[in-house]
N, C-alpha and C positions, 0 to 999 in steps of 0.2 A: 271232813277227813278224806284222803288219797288214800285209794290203795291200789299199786302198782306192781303186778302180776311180771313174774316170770319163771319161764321153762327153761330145762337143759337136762343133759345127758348124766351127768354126774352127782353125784349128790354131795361127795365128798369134798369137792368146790365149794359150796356153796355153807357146806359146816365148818369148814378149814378158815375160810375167810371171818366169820362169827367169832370163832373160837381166838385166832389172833387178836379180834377185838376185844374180846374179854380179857384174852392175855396181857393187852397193854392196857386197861383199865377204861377202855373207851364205850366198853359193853358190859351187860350182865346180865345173865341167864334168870328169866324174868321168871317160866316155868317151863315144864313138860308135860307131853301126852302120851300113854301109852308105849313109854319108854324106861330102859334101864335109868339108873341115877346117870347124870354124864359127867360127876364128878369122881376123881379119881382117891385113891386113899390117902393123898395129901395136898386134897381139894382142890384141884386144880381139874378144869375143863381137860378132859379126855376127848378123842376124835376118836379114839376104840371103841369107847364105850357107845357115841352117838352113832358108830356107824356097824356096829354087833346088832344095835335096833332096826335096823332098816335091813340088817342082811338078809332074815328068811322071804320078807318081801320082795327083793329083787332076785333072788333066787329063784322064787316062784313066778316071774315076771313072763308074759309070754313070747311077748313082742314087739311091747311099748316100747320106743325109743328114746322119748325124752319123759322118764320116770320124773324128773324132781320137780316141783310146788315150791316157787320163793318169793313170800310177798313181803312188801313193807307197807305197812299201815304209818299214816302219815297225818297226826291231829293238827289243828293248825295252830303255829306259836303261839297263839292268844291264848289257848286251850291248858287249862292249869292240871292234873290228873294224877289221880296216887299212884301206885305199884298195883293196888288193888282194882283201880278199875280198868287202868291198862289189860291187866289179865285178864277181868269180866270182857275188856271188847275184843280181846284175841281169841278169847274160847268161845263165845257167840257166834263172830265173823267164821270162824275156821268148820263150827257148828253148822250153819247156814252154808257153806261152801260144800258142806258134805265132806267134810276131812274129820268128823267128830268120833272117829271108830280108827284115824291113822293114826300112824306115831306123828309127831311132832316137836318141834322145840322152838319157846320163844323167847327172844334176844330184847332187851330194852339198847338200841342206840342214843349216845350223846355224844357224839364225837362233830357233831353240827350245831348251830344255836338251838334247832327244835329236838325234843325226846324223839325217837320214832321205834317205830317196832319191826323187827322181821321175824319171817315164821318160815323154818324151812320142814318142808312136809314130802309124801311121796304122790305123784298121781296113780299107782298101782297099789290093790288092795292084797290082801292075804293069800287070795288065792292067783294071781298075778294079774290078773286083769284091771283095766286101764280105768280108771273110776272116769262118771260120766263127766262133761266139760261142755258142752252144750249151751252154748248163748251165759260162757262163762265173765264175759267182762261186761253183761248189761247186769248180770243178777249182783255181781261182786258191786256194780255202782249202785243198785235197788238196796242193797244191804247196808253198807257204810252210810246211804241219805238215813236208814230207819236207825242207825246206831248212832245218828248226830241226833236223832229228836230225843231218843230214850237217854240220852247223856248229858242231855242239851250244849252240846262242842258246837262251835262254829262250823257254818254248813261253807261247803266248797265244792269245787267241782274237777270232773274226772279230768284231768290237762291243765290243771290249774295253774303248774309248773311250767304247762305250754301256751302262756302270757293268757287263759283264761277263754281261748276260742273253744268254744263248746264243736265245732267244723273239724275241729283238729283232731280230734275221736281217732281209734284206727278205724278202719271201710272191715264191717262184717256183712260176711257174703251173706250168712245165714238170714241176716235181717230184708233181704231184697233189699231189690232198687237202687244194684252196685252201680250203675253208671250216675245216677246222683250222690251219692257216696264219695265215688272216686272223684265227679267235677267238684265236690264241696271243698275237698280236702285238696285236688289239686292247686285250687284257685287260693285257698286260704294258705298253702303253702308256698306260693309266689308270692303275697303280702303279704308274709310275717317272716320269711327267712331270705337271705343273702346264699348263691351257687357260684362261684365262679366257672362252672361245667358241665357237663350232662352227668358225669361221672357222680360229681356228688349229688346233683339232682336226684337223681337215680336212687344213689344212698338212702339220701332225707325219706324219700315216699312210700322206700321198704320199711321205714322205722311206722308208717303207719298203714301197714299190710299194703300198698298199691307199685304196681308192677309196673316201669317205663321201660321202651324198647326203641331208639331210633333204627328206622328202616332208610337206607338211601343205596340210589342208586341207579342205572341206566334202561329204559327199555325204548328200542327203536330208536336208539339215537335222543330219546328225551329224560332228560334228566328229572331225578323224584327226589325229595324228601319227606320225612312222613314220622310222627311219633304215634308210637301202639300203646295204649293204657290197658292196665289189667286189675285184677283183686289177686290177695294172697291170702292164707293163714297166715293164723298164730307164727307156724312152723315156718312159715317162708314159702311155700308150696304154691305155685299158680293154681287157682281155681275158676272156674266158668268158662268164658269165649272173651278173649280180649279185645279190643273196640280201637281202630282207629280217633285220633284227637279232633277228628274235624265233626265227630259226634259230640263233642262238648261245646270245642268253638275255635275259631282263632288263635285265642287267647293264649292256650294250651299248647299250639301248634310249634312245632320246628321254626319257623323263622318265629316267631314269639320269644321262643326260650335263647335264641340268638342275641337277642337283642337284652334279655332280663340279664345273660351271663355277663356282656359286658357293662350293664348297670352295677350288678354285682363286684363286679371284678376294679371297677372305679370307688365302689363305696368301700371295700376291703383294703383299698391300696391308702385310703386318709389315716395319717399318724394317728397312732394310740388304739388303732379300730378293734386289732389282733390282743392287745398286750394284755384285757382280762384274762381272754381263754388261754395265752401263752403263760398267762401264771399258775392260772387251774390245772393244768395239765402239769407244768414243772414241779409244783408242788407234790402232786400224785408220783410223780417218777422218784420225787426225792425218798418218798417214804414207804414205796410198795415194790418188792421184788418181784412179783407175776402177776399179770394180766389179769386173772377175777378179781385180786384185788384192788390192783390198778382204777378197772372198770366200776367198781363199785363203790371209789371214792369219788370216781368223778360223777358217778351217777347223783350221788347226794346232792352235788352242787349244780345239779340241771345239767348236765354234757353225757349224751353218747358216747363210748369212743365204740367203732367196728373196723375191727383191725381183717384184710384179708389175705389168705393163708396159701401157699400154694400144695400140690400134693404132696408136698413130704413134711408138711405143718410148719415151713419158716414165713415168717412174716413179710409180705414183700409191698404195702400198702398199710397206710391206716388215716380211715377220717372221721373229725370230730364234729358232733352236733351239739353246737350249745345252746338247747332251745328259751332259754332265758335271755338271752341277747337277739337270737335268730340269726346265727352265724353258720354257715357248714362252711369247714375245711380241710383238706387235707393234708398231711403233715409239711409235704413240699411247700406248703404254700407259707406253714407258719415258719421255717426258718430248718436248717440245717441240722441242731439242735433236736427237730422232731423228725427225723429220717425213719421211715421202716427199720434201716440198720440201727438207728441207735434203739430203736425197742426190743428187734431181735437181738440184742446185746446184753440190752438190762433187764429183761423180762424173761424169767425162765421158761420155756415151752411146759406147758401143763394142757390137762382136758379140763376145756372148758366148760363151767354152769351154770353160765349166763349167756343171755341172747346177745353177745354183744359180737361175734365173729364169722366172718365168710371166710371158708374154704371155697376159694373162684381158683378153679384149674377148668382143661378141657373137658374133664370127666363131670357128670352130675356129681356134684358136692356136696358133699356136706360138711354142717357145722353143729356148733351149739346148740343151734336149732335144728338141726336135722334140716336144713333148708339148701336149696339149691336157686342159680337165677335163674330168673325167667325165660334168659335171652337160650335158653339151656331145654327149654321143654321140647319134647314131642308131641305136638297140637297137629289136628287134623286139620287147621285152617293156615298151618306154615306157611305152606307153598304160597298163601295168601298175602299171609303178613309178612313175610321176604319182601313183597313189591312192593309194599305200603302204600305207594298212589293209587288208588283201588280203581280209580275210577281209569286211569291208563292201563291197568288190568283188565277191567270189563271191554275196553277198545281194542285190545288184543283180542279178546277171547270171543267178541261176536266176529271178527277178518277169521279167527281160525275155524270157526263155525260154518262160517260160509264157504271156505273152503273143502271145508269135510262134506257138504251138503248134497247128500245121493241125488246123480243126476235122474228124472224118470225116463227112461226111454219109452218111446210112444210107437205103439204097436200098427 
């Protein structure tokens, strides 16, 4: 069993989307926790009534940004399972998660070949604080291996969806030993996915907490190029001291990913290469008028989308990761048809409650995730990572040394 965590800001996203699933018969309100009924007096799924329950909670909120808890629990097709034990493994899991004192509500989905479950919950308790999270997607994988033994479901693994590379993991800071981490995932993310660019590069490696940053540029008349790796949060957040690529390898390096894009950019261009994910996505557009929903159908089918926003929230940018194929693209790429303008067209502006969107302006950003880019932090090592050729840095920095170098006058 998968189960695939995510944060945002709103809660009401993330009930509003459920609740239309219910409404078209593609869902069903499996149970609840520590909640009003959520049905209305002629039983119909209420959003009042689910979101009356969460309101003294965020009321009392302190400071937490991104309040909402949305996972789907994901048995694997083979897995045959009542109403009843579905339930037993959402009130365990949510139990062992430490959400067993929150309100909660859980959804049965069938709108895909397999059942699955989502559970939207709050990350802030009663009294508004931020309930612990702490080494939250090793325990959340520790939990669902012990709820396939005691059920006996077929066992899977966390990425399973992400063709099964165990490398593929996000890079948590918390666990040390980010620069192994980040080489695992960088290196497995050049053999398993297709970039036509740095841009979506870039994309792909935030979807698994890791931060890319080309540096280029001129010092003394000699020319640099240079890519900077980093870790991130959950949230999007750079975390630690970021590392030049030539501490992993070549491989990773600027003229490396040169050469991968137009790999990429030749295997993207053979007939039929595009037309899965340009139906995934047409499909989604035909049936969903905003964005979390948008996003949450393609999530089902294995595809990202991270659409980015500029500051006054219109959409100017969006690309798709379909990590079942191992494709990243951007809309330009796949045809006219997926333009920013026609999402900002047919997709309502809403607040997002799902990780699926950058707000990238000049300003620190934020999104769904509360998350801003990297290329965006204030690092005491800047001035450093501006040059990126470090080592034509240190050759600067011992000539201005020696020039600073107090003469002794001799008496």
């Amino acid at each position: 069993m998968v189960a695939n965590i995510r944060t945002g800001a709103t809660v009401g996203g993330a009930i509003r989307y459920n609740e239309e699933k219910v409404n078209r018969g593609q869902a069903e309100v499996l149970f609840w926790n520590r909640m009003l009924d959520p049905f209305d007096g002629a039983g119909c799924m209420s959003h009042e009534r689910c979101m009356a329950s969460f309101e003294p909670f965020l009321r009392a909120n302190r400071r937490t940004t991104n309040t909402v808890f949305h996972v789907s629990l994901n048995p694997s097709p083979e897995d045959r399972l009542t109403d009843e034990q579905l339930g037993e493994i959402a009130r365990e899991y949510m139990e062992r998660m430490g959400y067993g004192e929150q309100p909660y509500i859980v959804f049965k989905h069938r709108d895909i070949a397999r059942e699955h479950l989502h559970v939207v919950s709050l990350r802030i308790d009663r009294e508004g604080r931020k309930l612990p999270h702490d080494f939250e997607a090793r325990r959340s994988v520790e939990i669902t291996r012990d709820l396939e033994q005691k059920y006996g479901l077929h066992p899977s693994i966390k990425g399973q969806e992400l063709q099964d590379r165990e490398e593929l993991r996000k890079v948590d800071y918390q666990k040390g030993d980010v620069k192994q981490q980040v080489s695992s995932t960088v290196r497995s993310c050049l053999r398993h996915y297709r970039c036509a660019s740095f841009g979506e590069w870039r994309t792909l490696l935030e979807a698994f907490n890791v931060s890319a940053e080309e540096r280029t540029g001129t010092i003394d008349g000699r020319d640099y190029a240079g890519i900077i790796y980093g870790a991130l949060t959950d949230d999007g957040h750079g975390i630690g001291t970021p590392f030049k690529s030539s501490r992993i390898g070549k491989d990773v390096g600027y003229e490396a990913l040169q050469r991968y894009y137009e790999r990429s950019k030749t295997a993207l261009k053979a007939p039929g290469v595009l037309d899965e994910l340009r139906g995934k996505i047409a499909e989604g557009m035909a049936r969903c008028s905003n964005r979390t929903e948008f996003c949450e159908r393609l999530y089902d089918k294995g595809v990202d989308a991270v659409f980015r926003l500029n500051a006054a929230g219109r959409i100017y940018g969006v690309t798709f990761i379909d990590h079942k194929q191992g494709i990243v693209a951007n809309g330009s790429l796949l045809g006219r048809s997926f333009s920013a303008n026609t999402f900002e067209q047919q997709l309502h502006a809403e607040p997002m409650s799902l990780g699926v969107t950058r707000n990238i302006s000049k300003q620190p950003q934020s999104s769904s995730k509360e998350s801003y880019r990297p290329d965006q932090l204030i690092h005491p090592l800047d001035a450093i990572l501006e040059l990126a050729d470090v080592q034509a840095y240190e050759e600067q920095q011992q000539v201005s040394k020696r020039k600073r170098r107090p003469r002794i006058r001799r008496l």
